[in-house]
Structures are given as C-alpha cells and as structure tokens.
N, C-alpha and C positions, 0 to 999 in steps of 0.2 A: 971753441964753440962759437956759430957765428947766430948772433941776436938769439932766438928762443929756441931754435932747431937743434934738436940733438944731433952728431954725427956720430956714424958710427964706431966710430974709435974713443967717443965721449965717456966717461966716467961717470955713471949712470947715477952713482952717490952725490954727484956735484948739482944735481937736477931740483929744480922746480920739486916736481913731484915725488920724488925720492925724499926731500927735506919734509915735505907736509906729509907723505906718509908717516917718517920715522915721529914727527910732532904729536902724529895722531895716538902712536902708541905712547909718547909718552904721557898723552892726556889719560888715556885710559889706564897706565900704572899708576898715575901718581891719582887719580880716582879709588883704584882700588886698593892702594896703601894707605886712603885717607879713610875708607872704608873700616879696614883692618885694624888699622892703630885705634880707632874709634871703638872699636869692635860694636859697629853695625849691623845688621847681617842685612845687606840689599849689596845691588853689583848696580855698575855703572851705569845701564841696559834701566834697570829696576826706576832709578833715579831719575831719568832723561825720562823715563814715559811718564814718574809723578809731574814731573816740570810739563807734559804735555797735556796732560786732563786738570791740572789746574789752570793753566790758560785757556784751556778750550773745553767746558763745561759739557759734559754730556757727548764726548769726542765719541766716535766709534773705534772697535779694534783695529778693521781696515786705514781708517785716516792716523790711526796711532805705528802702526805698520809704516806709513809713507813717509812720516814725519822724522820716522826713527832710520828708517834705510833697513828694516829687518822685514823679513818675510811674515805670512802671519801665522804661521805655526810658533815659531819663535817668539813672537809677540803675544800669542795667547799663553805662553809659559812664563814670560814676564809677568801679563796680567792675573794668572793663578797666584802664583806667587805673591804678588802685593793684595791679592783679593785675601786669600790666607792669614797673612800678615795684617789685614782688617783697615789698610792701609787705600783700596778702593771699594764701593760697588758696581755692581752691573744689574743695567734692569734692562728687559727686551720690552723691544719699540718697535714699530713700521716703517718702513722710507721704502717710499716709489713699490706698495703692496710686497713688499721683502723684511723678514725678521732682521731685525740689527739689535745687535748688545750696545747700548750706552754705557760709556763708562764715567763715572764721576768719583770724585775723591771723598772720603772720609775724613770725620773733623781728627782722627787720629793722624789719617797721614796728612791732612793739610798741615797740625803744629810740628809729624814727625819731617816732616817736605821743608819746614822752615829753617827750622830751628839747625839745618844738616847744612841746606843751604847760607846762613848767615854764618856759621862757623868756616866751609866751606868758601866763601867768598873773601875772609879776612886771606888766606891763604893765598888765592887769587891774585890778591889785590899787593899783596906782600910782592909774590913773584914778579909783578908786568908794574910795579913802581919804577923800574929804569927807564919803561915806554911811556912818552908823552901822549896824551889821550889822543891829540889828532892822526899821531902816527897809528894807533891801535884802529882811528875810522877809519882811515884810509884802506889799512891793511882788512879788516871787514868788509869792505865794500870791492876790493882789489878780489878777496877770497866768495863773495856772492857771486861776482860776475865769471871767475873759473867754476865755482860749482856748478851753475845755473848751464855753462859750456858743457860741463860734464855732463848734465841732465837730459840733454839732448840728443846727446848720440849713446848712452850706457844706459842698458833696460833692467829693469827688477822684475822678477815677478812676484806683484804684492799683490 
C-alpha cells in the first residue's frame, strides 16, 4: 500500500476505514451490553439523542436528526420512545412561520441521563487508561478533520 491510497489488490481489512468501521460496532456492542447487564431498557440511539437535548435545550427533531446521522423518521421513534419513558418533552413552537416540536429533557431523564452516564464513563475511562490523554486529542481532532471530509461529499437525507 503506497501512502493512504488503496490498491487494488489491498486487503480492505488493513484500511483506515475498515478499522473505524469495525470500532464503530464495537462502540455500539459494548453500549448495548452495558445496556443489558444494567438491565436499562434504552438502546444506544435513545442515549445519544438524551446527550443531545441536554446540551441543546429546546433542540428540534430535525437538528436532533443531523446531529445523530439518522433520518427523521428514525429519530421521531427514538423521540416517542424516551417521550413514553417520560424521559423528554415536546412542546410546538414556530421558526421562520413553520410548526417545530421542541424537545427538552425531563428532570427524570436529566437524573436517569446522569446517573447512566457516570457509571458509564467509569467504564470508559477504565478501557482508554493505556492512552495518554494527548494521544486521545490528537486522535479526536485527526477523526473531526476525516469526518467533516466525509461530510462533504456523503448526502443524508434528513
């Protein structure tokens, strides 16, 4: 393999993006084994969008949609789900004379958002102790700059 380019007779497992795929799933296994052994009842999907309406107060479905990389059908089945689980609300608002659902968090799921999260984070913190914190920014910032590549040219429709 000469510098980043694959050749065609490359061993597509040896790749860049072969490696961050297979990491991808195992972030979301070992999500959802932490899930299960916990016996939770939310999916990875559920989680990431509490993490997204607690940072962005009043987010809409569509920007909860962008942020997550799911379409918004998908996203409004997430957001039933934690609305259920009493875990969000939603109130309709106006932007630019068009109806939009706001979503904001509930003091349930803000303690049930934490409390998943700090257990969850020892676990974290357990795994990625062999990596030196600078090596973890780098690698962050190394992984922004391909994403933001990838954002470019791969279309969603959200």
């Amino acid at each position: 393999m000469t510098g980043t380019m694959l050749e065609p007779n490359t061993d597509f497992t040896q790749s860049v993006f072969y490696k961050i795929s297979q990491l991808s799933i195992y972030i979301e296994k070992l999500a959802q084994n932490f899930f299960e052994i916990r016996n939770v009842d939310i999916t990875h999907d559920e989680f990431c969008a509490l993490n997204c309406i607690l940072n962005y107060p009043n987010i809409c479905q569509r920007d909860i949609a962008k942020l997550l990389l799911r379409d918004r059908v998908r996203t409004g089945r997430i957001l039933n789900s934690l609305e259920d689980k009493g875990y969000i609300k939603r109130t309709n608002n106006t932007k630019n004379n068009r109806l939009v659902r706001l979503v904001s968090i509930t003091k349930k799921g803000d303690d049930f958002y934490k409390k998943q999260f700090y257990i969850m984070n020892k676990v974290m913190e357990k795994l990625l102790e062999k990596f030196p914190e600078e090596k973890m920014i780098e690698l962050k910032g190394s992984l922004e700059k391909l994403e933001n590549s990838m954002a470019e040219i791969v279309e969603f429709n959200i």
